[in-house]
Structures are given as C-alpha cells and as structure tokens.
N, C-alpha and C positions, 0 to 999 in steps of 0.2 A: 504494500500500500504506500501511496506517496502523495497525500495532500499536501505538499510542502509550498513555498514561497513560491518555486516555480512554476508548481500547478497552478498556485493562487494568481499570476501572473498571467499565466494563458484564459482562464475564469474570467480574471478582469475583465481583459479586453473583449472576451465573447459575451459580456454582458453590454456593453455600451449599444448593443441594440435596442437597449432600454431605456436608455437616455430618452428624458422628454417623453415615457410613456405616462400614463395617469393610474394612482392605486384604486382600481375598481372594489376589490374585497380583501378581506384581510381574516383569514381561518386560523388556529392553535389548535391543530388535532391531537396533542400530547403535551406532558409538560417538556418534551424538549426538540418541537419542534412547531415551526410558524411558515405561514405561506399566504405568500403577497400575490394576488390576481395583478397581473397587469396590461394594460391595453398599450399597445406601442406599436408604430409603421403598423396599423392596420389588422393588427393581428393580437390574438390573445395570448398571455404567456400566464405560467407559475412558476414562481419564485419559491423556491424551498431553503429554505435554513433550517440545519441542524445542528446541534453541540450535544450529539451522542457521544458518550465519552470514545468511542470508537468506531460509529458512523459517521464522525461530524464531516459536516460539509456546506458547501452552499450550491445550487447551479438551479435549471429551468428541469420543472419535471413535467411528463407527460403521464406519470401515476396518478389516478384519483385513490385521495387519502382521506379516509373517514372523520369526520368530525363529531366533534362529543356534542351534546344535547344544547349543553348552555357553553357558553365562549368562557373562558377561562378568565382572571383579573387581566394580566399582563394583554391578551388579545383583545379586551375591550380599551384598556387604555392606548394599545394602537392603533385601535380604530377612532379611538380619541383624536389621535394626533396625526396621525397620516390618510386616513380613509379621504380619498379626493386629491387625494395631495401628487405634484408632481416629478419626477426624478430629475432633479437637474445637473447631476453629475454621481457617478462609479468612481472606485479609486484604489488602489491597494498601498496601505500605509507600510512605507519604508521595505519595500521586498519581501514584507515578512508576510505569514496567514492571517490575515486583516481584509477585509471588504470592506468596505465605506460608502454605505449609500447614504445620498443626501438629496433629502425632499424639498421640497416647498408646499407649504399648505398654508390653513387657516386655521386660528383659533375658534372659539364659541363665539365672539365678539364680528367677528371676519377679518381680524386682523392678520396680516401676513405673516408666516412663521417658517421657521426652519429647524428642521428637526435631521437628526445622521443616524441613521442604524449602524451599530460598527457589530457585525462577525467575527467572532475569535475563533479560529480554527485551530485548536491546541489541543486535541486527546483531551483527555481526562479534566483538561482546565476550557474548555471552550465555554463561550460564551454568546450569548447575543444582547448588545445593550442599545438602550435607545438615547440620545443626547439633547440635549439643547446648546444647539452650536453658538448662538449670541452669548450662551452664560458660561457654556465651558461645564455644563453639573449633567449628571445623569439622571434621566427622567425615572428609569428603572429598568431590570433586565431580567433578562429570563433565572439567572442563580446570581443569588446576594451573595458577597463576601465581606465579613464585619472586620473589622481592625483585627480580631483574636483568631484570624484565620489566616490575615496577609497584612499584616503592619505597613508593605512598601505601597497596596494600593487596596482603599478602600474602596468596595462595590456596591453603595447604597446609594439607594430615591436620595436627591438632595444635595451628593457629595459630591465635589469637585471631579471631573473626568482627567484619569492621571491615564496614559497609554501605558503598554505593557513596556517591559527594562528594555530599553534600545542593546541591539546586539552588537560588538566594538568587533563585527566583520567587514570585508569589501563589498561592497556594493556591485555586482556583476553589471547593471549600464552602466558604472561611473568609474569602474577602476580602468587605469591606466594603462597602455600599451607596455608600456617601462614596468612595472609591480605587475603583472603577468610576467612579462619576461624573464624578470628576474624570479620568481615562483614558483615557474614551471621548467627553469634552467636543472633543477633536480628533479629524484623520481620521488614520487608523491602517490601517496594514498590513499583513497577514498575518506577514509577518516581526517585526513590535511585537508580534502579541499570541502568539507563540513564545514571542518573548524574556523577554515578562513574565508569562506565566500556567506553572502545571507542566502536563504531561500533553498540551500541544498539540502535535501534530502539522501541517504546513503545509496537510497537505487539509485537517482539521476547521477551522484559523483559515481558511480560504480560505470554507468555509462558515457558520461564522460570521460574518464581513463579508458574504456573500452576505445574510443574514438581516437583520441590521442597517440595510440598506440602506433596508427596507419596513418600518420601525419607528420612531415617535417616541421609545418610551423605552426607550434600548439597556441600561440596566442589568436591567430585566422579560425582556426579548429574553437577556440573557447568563444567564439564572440559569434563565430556561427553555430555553434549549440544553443547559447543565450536568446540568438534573435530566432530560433526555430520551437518557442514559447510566445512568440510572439501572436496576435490574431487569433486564437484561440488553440494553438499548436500544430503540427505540418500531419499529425497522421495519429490522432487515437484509437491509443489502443486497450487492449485484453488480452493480459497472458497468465497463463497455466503453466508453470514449469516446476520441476520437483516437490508436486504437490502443494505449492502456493499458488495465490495467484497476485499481479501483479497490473496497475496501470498508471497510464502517462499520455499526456498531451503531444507525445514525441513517440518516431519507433523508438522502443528498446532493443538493441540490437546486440548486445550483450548476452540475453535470455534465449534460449533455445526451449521454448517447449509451444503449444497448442497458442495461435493467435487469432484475435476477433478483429477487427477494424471499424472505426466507426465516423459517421460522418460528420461529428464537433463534441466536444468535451461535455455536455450537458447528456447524450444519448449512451457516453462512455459511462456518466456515472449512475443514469438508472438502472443500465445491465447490472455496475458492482453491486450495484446495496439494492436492488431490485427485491430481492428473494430475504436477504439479513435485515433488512431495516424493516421491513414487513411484519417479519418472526418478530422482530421487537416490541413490536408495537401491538403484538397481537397476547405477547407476553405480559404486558404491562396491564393487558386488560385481566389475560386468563390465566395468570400465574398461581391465584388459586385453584380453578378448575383443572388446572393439568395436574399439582399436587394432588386435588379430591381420585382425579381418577390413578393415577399412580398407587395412593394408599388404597383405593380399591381394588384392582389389580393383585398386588401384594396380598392382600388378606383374601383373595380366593384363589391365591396359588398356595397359600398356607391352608386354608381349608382343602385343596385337593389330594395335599399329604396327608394330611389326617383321614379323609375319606377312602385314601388308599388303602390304610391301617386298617381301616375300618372291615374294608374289602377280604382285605386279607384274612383278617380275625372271623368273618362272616363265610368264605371259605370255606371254612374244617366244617359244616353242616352235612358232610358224607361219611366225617370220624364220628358226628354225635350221634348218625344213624344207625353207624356200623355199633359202635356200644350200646346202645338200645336195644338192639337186636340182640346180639350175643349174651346181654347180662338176661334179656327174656329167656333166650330159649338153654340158661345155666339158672334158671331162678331156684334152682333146690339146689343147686351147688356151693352156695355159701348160705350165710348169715348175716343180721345185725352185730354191727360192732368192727365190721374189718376196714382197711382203709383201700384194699385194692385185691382185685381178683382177675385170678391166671387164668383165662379159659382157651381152647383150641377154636380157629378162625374159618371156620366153616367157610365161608365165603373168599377163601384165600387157596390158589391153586397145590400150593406144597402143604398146605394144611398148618402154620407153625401158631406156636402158641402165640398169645396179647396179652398183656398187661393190663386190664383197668381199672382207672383210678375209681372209687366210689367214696362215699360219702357216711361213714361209721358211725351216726344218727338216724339213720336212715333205712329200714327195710328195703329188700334186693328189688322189690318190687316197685318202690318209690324211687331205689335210683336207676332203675328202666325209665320208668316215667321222666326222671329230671332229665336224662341225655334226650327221650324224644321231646321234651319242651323247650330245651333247647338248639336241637334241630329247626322244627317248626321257627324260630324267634329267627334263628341264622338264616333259613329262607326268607323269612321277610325282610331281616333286614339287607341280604342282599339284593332284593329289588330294591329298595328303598335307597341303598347306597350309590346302585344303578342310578338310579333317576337324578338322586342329587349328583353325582360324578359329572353327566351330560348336561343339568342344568349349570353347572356351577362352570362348565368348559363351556356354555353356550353364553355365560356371560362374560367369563374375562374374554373372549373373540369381540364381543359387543363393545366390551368397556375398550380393549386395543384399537377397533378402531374407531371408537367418538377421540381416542387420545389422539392418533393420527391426523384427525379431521382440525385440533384444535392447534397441530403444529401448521398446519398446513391450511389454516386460516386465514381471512382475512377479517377486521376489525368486528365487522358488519357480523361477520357470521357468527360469533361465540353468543350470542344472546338465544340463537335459536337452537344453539347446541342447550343453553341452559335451560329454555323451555322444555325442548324435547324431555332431559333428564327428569324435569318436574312432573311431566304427563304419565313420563313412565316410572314415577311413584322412588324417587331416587334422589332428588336434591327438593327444596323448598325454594323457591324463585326469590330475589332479593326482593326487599320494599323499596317500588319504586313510584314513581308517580305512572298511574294509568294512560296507555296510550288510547286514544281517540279509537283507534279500528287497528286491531291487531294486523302488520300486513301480512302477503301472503308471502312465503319463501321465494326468493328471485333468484334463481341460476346465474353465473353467470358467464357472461356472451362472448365470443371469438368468430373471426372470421375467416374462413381458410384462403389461403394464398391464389385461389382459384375463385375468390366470393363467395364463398357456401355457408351459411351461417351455423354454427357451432353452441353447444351449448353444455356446464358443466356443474353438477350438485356438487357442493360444497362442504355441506352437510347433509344427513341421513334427511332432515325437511326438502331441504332443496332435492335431494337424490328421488324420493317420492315425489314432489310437486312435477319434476323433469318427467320423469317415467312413466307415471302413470296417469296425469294429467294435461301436463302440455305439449307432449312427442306424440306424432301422430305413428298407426300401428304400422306403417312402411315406413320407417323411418330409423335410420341406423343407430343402434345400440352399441357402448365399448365400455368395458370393464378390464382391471387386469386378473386375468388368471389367478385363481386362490390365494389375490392377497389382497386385504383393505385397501380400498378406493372411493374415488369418485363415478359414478355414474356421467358416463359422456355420453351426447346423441349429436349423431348429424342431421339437421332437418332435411333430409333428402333420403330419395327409396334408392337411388343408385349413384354415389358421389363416385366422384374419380379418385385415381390413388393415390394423388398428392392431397386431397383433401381428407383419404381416407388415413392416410399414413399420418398426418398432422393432427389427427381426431385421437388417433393410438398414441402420440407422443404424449397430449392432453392429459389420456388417464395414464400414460407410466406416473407425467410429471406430479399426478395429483394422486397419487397413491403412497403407501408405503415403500415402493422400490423406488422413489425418486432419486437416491444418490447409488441405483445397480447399473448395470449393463446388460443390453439385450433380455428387457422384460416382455414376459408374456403378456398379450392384450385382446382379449377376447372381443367379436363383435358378431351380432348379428339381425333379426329387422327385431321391432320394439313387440310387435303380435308374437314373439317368444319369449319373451320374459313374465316369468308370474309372481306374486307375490302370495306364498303357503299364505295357509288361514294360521293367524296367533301369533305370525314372524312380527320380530322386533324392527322399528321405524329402519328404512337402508337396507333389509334383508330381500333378497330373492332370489329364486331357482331360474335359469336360460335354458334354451336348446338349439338344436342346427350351428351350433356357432360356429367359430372359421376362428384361426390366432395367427398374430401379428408377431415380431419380436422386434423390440422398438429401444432405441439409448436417448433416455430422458435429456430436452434440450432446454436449456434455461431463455436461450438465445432465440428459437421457435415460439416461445410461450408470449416473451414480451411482442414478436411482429406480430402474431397473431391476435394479441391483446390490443397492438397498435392502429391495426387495420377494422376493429369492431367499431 
C-alpha cells in the first residue's frame, strides 16, 4: 500500500476537476467516513474521505455507500457550513498527505464565508478537520485530540489550527540539480531516499532505485519519476505479487507478479478498498451479530459431541437385549444377593460363556426386566438422538451461512439478516423507532457485459424474494455447488456465455469460496428449483442443472456493478 505524498500528489491534481464545482449534498455514512456530492463541468461526482486507520484515503467514488437514518453531529455541522458552498481551490500542503479543500459559502446571515476541509492521510493518526481560514481555529473534526493526548497540537472546536510537524526533508519540485547530484553521487537505499526526500513512501523509493539502476544520469531519471505523479499519474495501477498486493499512480516496474491497469487514480482506489472498506463498515454495524452467531455455532458443535456420547452410550441397546435374554432363559440359575452371573451365550456361534453384571437387591427376574427396560429406553433414545444429531447439523449449516451472508454484506442488508433471525424465533429485534411500511427485500442489480440484467440475494430475504417471486420460471438460476451462497438469476430463458459465465462468477464471488479457485456453480431455469415444505428462509432443492467452474473476480464484480 502507498498513500504516500506522492500519491497524494497525483490525487491532487486529478481533483482540480472540481474546482468551481458546487457542494450539492453532504452524507457521514460512519463515524469515519464523509462524502461530498459535487456538481462540477457538468457532471456529478462523490467525494469520499476517509481516516480508516488503515483505509484512509481520499479520491471520487462511484460506490453507493449507505447512510445511517439520522446524519451524525459533525455531518450536520457541514452541512452547516458548506452545503451550497463552492470549491475554489484543491491543494496538497507541503508534499506531504494533506488535501486542502477550500470552499466559499455563506453563513445563516448570507454572509460570505470560507471554510478548508484539511485530510490527514496518516494511518492510525488520520484525520478530517474543518477550518475557519479568516481565524486560523478549527470549526471541529471528525476525532478530537485534547492537550493529554498530543501537547504539540491540540484538536479541538475553538482551538487554534496548528498543521502537522513540518518534515526537515527535500522537497522533490524544489531541490536542486547540484543536492541530487551530489546525493545520488553514492549508492543509496530505499531507506536514504525516505529519509531525505518528502512524500516517499518505501515502494515508490524501492522503484525508484529500480529505475536508477538502467540510467547514466540519475538526477534526469529523478525529476522524470517526480513529474510522472504529475496529472493524476502516467499509468494506474494493481498489483499482486508475493501474496500482497500493491498500488501507485505510476507503473511499478520493480514488482513482478499479477497487474490491473486502470484508467485514473480514483477507479485504482475503489478496486483496493472496494471489497475491505465494505467488510468494515458492514463490521461496524454487525460486529455483534457475527459474534451472536459464532457463539452459536460453537455451542452446537459442543452439543454434537455430546450427542455423539450420547449415541454411542444409546448403542449397546443389543448388549441390554442380549442380557435380558440370557438372564431369562438362566432365571433358576442363580439367586438374590449375587452381583454377576456366568451363563453360556446361546446366541453366540462357538457357544463361550458371558459374564453378567446384575444387581444383588434384586430378584433374577427383576434384573431380566431392568436390562429389557433399559433396552427399550436405549431405543428410544437412539431415535431421539437421531433426530437431535440432524436437527442440531441442520442448524449450524443454517447459522454458517447467515454468518457468511453477514461477511459478505452490504450495510443495507444486516437489518434483514436480523429480522429474519427474529421471525425464526432466535434473536429479539432491537428497539427501534417503527418504520412507516416494512420494505420489501431488494436484490441487488448487475449488468452483464452483453446488457443482460443480472440479479443477486444477498440475504436468505432477498435469496427468496429473487427466487420465488420476482424470477420469472425461464429464467436462469446459479448457485454454487454445496457451498453457502447467494442465489443468482439471469432475467433471460437463454443468455449467452459471456453473460452466463459473469452470472457464475456473481455467485462464486458471493459465496463462501470467494477467496478458492475454480469453484463449482451450479445453474439451471428457475421452474427447477423448489423450496421443501418447513425449509428454513434461503433453503432449496434444484434439478437438471448443468456446472460451471469459475475463479472469483473482484475486478468483474465492480464492471459489472459499474455498468447496472
């Protein structure tokens, strides 16, 4: 990963498309994250800011990101101050990870105002604060820092705006032909040109020495690296190599493994955080619910050992038979008072003698009767075991995958993951304010590369509403092969294969094998699929199907999402 100065650099400048556009809406779908609607040259954009301590970022997303019911404090007080208001200049403070947007708007009065959203793009210290540039104070920010957290800069409503410690490195546009030359007169290494340039991140200096390498004059080599961040960078990219992954406004040309290209740095970064920033946010809401069903899970894989035991012990109901018998048909052979009797095992082909144990309170004929009442018990209760065994497997399959459904969520859907739970008599719905008209489960919508409209359950709600309500009975069915999934349909009785082969990637992607290779995907028309009587919500039997083997594509999911 490499949000570094230089990224922020190339950012920059792919934002000034924004210059002079107008802030239409202003959303906070989490506490660390905000998104500016903005109208500019004609065209709509979103603006996303993050300070995930490990997503952070800033750039244009083309994800719709779900919003909470009521706007959050910090999201009303920017719509306080900038809702209307216009961009009249982008900016990146001193090379470093800093954005600087700076508005013009109006107060409540209509007075003329100007407000700076400054971005901190710093891992675990990121931030987003809003300013008053005639006063130099901080209006307020998304995380407060009190004196007894960071004595060098306080982050409170009120409190003078102090920028982050200036770094005492060179300046990649300002240093000199002569201080390169002299710098790079030795051999230097990644960790030297950190230390001494701003904005380097350890992959770009790693690429840059890559570069240096096939070059006589490394100061033409360093200033044409630098201006190749320029405009929004010469070639973004996405790379996979030893198991990371990896991008940059720039080829990396150092890295040998799996690359994406893409056509400006805002498209590069919803592929990265496309799928992570998603799970985070889906965390934030269902961090309890994945717990709930985890500790549920757990305690009916504990109960299926015990049921095992149980199994086992329930078993020997052919030993309590066989001693039944044998002490009947010896009942003049002993007496009251002994604790075990030898008898010859009729029922046994070499004939050898048995030991049984009996009960020296007990007439011979009482303890006939106790091994056949115990017989009888161990019958029943190994049905009884039976049934609980299949019940108890047929719900941790159930609870596996609602937990799948809730990693592989989106915001939207956990609430109807938690109804379902409630209907089927398992969780209590939280106290919330009553919605108007419960809605109905929405699938949702893709488009295949060929226009064919695509359609995918989300949840076991949505998996039914798809299935059995709104898929017409020619109409193509995908599931994967015996593993938790999504329910996919192509609205068409006969797509073609690129539409069909993109339908099968759908449900790899939205299944359990999402991170296998060459999964199974089952498909076939929707008049085959039934759902038993008494199946639990997402459950059902197919027939005639046909299988696909399909390698889940993250990069598929978004054109396809893009094109809906």
């Amino acid at each position: 990963m490499a949000f570094d100065g230089l990224f922020t650099y190339s950012m920059t400048a792919d934002l000034q498309q924004l210059v002079k556009g107008r802030i239409t809406k202003i959303h906070q779908p989490n506490a660390q994250e905000v998104v500016l609607h903005i109208r500019a040259n004609g065209s709509n954009h979103k603006l996303l800011f993050s300070i995930h301590p490990s997503y952070a970022r800033v750039h244009l997303t083309e994800q719709s990101i779900e919003n909470p019911a009521e706007p959050p404090m910090f999201c009303m007080l920017l719509r306080k101050h900038l809702d209307g208001g216009f961009i009249s200049s982008i900016k990146q403070h001193d090379f470093d990870r800093i954005i600087i947007v700076e508005i013009e708007s109006k107060n409540e009065i209509g007075d003329p105002i100007v407000r700076e959203l400054h971005a901190e793009i710093m891992g675990r210290h990121s931030n987003l604060l809003l300013i008053d540039k005639e006063q130099e104070k901080i209006v307020d920010s998304l995380k407060h820092l009190p004196p007894s957290v960071n004595s060098f800069r306080t982050v409170l409503p009120g409190q003078p705006y102090i920028a982050p410690p200036a770094q005492n490195k060179w300046h990649p546009l300002t240093v000199t032909k002569e201080q390169l030359g002299v710098f790079f007169s030795e051999t230097k290494s990644a960790k030297d040109i950190v230390s001494q340039f701003m904005g380097f991140s350890p992959l770009h200096a790693e690429e840059l020495l890559f570069r240096l390498k096939d070059t006589k004059d490394k100061v033409d080599c360093f200033q044409h690296f630098i201006a190749s961040f320029q405009h929004g960078g010469t070639q973004p990219m996405y790379v996979v190599a030893n198991n990371k992954t990896y991008y940059s406004p720039i080829a990396l040309t150092h890295l040998q493994g799996d690359v994406t290209n893409y056509s400006n740095v805002h498209e590069l970064l919803d592929r990265v955080f496309f799928a992570r920033a998603e799970r985070d946010r889906v965390k934030q809401q269902a961090g309890d619910l994945e717990r709930w069903l985890q500790n549920e899970i757990d305690k009916l894989t504990l109960k299926i050992k015990k049921l095992n035991k149980d199994y086992e012990h329930a078993s020997r109901l052919d030993q309590f038979q066989l001693y039944g018998e044998l002490l009947m048909a010896n009942i003049y052979a002993f007496e009251k008072g002994v604790k075990e009797v030898t008898v010859m095992n009729y029922y046994s082909e070499t004939g050898e003698e048995i030991t049984i144990p009996v009960s020296e309170r007990k007439t011979p004929i009482e303890n006939a009767q106790s091994y056949y009442t115990k017989y009888t018990k161990a019958k029943n209760a190994l049905i009884m075991v039976q049934e609980q065994l299949e019940k108890t497997k047929d719900e941790i399959v159930y609870f596996e995958m609602l937990s799948q459904q809730v990693q592989q969520a989106a915001p939207s859907d956990i609430e109807e993951i938690r109804e379902e739970l409630a209907e089927q008599g398992y969780l209590k719905l939280r106290h919330a304010r009553k919605k108007k008209k419960q809605a109905k489960p929405e699938p949702e919508r893709y488009v295949s590369s060929t226009g064919v409209p695509i359609s995918v359950g989300k949840n076991n709600k949505q998996n039914d509403m798809l299935t059995f309500k709104i898929a017409k009975r020619t109409d193509i069915w995908l599931h994967t092969k015996d593993i938790p999934g999504s329910h996919v349909v192509i609205h068409m009785s006969e797509p073609d294969e690129t539409t069909l082969r993109e339908a099968a990637t759908l449900a790899a992607y939205f299944s359990k094998a999402r991170e296998s290779s060459s999964v199974p995907v089952d498909y076939t028309e929707i008049r085959q699929v039934k759902k038993p009587n008494g199946a639990k919500p997402g459950f059902v039997i197919y027939f005639e199907q046909k299988t696909l083997y399909i390698d889940p594509d993250e990069a598929v999911i978004l054109q396809l999402k893009k094109q809906s």
